[in-house]
PDB file as gemmi writes it, atoms N, CA and C in Angstrom:
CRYST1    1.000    1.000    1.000  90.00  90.00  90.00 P 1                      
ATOM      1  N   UNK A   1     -52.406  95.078  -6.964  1.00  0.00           N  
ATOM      2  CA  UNK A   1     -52.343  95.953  -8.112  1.00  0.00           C  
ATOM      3  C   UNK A   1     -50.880  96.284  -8.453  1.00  0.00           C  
ATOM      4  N   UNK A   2     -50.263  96.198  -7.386  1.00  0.00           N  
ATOM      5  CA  UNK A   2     -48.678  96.489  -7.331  1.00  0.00           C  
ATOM      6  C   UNK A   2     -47.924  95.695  -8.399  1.00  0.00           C  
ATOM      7  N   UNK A   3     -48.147  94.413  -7.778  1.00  0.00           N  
ATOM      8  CA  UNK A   3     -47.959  93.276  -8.507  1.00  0.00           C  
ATOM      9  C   UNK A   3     -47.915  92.812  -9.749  1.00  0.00           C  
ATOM     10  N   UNK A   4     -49.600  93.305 -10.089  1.00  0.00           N  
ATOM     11  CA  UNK A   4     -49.575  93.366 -11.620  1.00  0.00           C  
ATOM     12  C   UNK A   4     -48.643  94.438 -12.695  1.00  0.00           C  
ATOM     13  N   UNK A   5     -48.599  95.339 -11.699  1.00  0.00           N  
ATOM     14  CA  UNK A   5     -47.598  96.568 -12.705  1.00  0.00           C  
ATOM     15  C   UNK A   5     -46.351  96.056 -12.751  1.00  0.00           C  
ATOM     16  N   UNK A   6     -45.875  95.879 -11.584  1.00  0.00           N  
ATOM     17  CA  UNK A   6     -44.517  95.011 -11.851  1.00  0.00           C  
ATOM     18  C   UNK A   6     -44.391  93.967 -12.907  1.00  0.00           C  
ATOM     19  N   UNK A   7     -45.384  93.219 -12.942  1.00  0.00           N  
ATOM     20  CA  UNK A   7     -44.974  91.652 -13.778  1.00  0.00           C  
ATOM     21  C   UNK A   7     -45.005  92.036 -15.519  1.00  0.00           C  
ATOM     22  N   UNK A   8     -45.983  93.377 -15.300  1.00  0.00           N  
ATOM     23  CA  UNK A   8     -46.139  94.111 -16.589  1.00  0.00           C  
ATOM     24  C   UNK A   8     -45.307  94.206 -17.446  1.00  0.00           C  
ATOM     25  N   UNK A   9     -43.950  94.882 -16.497  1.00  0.00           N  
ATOM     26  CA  UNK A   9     -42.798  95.563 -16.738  1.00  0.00           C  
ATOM     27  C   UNK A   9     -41.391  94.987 -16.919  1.00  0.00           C  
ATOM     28  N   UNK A  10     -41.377  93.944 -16.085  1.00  0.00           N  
ATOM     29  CA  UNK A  10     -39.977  92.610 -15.794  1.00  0.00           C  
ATOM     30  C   UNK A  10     -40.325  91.645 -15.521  1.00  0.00           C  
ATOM     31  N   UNK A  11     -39.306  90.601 -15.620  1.00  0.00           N  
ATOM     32  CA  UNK A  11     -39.535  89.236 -15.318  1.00  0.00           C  
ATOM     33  C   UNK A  11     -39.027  88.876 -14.181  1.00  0.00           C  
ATOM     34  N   UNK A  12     -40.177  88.566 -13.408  1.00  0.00           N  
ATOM     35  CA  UNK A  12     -40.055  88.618 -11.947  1.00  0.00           C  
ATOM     36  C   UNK A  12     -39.771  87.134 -11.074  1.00  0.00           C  
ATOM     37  N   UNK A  13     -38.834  86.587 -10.449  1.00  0.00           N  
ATOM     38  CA  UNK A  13     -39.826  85.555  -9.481  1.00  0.00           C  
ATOM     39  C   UNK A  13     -39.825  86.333  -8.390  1.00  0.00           C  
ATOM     40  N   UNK A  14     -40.759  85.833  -8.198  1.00  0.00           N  
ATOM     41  CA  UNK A  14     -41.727  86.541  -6.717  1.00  0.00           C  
ATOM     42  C   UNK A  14     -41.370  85.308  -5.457  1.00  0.00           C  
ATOM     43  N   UNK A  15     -40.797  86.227  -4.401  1.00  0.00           N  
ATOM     44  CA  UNK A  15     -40.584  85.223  -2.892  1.00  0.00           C  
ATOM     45  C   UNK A  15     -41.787  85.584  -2.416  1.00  0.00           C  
ATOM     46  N   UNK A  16     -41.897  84.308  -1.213  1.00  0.00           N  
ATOM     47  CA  UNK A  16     -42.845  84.589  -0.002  1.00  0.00           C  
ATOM     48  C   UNK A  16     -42.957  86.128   0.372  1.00  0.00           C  
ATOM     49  N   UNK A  17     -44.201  86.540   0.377  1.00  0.00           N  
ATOM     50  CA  UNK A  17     -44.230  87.961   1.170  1.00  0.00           C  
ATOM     51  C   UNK A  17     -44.005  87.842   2.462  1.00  0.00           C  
ATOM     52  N   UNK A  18     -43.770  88.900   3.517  1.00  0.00           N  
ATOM     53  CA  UNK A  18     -42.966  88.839   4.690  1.00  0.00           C  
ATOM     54  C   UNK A  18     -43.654  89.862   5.541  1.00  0.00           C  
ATOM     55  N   UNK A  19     -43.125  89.596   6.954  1.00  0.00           N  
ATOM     56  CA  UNK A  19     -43.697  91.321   7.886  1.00  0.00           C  
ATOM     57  C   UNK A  19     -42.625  92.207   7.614  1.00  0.00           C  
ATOM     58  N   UNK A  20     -42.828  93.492   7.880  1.00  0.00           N  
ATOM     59  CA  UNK A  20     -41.745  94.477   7.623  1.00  0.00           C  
ATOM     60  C   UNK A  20     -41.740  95.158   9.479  1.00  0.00           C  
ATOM     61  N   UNK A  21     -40.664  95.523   9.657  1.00  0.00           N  
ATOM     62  CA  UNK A  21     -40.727  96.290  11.085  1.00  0.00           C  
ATOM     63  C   UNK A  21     -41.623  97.048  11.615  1.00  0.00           C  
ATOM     64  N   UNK A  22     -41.836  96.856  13.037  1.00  0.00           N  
ATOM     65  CA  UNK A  22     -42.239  97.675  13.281  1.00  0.00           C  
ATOM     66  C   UNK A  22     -41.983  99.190  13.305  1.00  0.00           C  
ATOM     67  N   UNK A  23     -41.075  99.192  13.673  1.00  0.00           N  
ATOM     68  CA  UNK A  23     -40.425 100.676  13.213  1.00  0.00           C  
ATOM     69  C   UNK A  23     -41.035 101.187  12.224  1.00  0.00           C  
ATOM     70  N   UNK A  24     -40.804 100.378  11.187  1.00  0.00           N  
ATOM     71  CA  UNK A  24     -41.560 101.115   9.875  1.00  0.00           C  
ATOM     72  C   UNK A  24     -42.948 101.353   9.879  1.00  0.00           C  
ATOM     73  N   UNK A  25     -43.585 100.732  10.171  1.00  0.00           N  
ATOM     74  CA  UNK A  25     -45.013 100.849  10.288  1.00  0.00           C  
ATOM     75  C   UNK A  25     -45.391 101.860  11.517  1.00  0.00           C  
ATOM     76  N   UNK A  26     -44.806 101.884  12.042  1.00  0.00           N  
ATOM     77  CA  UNK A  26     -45.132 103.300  12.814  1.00  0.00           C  
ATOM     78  C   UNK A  26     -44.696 104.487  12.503  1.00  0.00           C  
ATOM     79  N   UNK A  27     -43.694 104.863  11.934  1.00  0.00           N  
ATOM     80  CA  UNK A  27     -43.353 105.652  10.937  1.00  0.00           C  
ATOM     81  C   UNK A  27     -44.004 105.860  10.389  1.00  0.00           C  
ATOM     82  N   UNK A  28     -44.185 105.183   9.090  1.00  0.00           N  
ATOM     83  CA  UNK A  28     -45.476 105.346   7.967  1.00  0.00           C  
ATOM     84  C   UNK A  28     -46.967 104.460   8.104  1.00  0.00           C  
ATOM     85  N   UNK A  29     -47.035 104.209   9.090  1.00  0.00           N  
ATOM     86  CA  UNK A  29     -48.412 104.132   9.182  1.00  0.00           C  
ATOM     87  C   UNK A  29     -49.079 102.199   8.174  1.00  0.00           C  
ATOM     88  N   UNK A  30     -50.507 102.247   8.600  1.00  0.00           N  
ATOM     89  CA  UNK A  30     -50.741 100.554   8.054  1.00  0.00           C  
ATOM     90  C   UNK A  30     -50.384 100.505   6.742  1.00  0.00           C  
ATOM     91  N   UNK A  31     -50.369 101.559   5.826  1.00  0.00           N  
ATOM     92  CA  UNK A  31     -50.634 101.293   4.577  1.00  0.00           C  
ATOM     93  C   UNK A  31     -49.244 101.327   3.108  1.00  0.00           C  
ATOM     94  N   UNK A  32     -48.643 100.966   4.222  1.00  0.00           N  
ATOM     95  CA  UNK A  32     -46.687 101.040   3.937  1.00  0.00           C  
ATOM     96  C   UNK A  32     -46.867  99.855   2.666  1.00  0.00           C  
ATOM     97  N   UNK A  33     -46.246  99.840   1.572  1.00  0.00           N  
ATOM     98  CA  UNK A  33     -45.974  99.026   1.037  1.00  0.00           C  
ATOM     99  C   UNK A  33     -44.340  99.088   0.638  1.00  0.00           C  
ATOM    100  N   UNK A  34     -43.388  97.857   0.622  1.00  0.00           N  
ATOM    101  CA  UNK A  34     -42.096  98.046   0.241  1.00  0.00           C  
ATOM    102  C   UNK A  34     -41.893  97.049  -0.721  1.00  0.00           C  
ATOM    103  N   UNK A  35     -40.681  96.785  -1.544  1.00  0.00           N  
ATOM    104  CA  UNK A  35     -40.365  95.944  -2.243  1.00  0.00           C  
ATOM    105  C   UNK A  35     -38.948  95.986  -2.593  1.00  0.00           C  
ATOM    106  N   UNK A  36     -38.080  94.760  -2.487  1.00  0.00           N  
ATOM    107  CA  UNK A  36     -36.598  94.454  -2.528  1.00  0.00           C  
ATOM    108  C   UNK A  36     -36.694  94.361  -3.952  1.00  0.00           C  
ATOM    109  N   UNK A  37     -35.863  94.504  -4.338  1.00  0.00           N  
ATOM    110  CA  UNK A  37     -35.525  93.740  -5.842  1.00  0.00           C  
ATOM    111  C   UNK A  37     -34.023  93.000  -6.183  1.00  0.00           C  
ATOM    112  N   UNK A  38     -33.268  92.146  -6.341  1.00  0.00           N  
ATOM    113  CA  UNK A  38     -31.980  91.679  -6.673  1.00  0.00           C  
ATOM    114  C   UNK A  38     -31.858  90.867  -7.981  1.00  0.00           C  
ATOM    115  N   UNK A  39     -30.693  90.475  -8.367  1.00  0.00           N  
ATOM    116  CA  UNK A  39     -30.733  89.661  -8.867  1.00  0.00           C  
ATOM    117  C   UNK A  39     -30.997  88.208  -8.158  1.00  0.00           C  
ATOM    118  N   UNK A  40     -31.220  87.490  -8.903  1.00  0.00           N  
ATOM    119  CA  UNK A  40     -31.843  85.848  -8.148  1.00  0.00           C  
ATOM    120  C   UNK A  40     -31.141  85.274  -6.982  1.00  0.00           C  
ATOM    121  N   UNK A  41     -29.536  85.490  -7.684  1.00  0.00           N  
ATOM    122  CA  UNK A  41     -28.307  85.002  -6.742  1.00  0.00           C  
ATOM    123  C   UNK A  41     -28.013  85.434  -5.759  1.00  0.00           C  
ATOM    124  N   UNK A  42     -28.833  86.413  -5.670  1.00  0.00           N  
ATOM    125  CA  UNK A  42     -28.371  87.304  -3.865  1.00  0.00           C  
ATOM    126  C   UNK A  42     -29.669  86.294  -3.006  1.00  0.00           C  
ATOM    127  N   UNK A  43     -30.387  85.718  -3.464  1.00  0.00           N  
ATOM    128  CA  UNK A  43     -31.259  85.170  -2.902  1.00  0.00           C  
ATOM    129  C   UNK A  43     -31.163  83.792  -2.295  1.00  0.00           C  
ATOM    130  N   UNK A  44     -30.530  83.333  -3.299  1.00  0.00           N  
ATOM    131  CA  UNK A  44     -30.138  81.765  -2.784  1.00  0.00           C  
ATOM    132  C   UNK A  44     -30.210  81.420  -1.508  1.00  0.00           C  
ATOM    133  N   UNK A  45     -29.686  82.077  -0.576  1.00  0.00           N  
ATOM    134  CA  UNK A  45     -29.304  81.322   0.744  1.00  0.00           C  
ATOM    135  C   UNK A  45     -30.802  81.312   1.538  1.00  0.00           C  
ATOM    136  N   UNK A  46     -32.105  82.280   1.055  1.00  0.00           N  
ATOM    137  CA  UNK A  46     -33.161  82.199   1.814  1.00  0.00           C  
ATOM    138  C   UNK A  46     -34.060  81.068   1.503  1.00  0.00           C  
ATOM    139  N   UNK A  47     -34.692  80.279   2.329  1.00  0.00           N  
ATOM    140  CA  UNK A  47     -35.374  79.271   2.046  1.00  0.00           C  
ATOM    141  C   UNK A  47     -36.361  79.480   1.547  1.00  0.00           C  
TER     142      UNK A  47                                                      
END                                                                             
């Protein structure tokens, strides 16, 4: 649902989704959602 609001709003490319720390998830619990945003070029170097 996230997703869709976003794509709503900007023009997105979307990377592989990922795990986030544990740390974090114990912190806030299963239902953590996060999201990076950059420009494209900060991205390049990830496969």
């Amino acid at each position: 649902m996230l997703h869709e609001q976003i794509d709503q709003r900007y023009d997105c490319t979307w990377l592989p989704e990922g795990p986030m720390s544990l740390v974090l998830g114990g912190h806030t619990g299963p239902s953590m959602v996060g999201i990076a945003y950059a420009s494209l070029d900060v991205f390049s170097d990830i496969p």
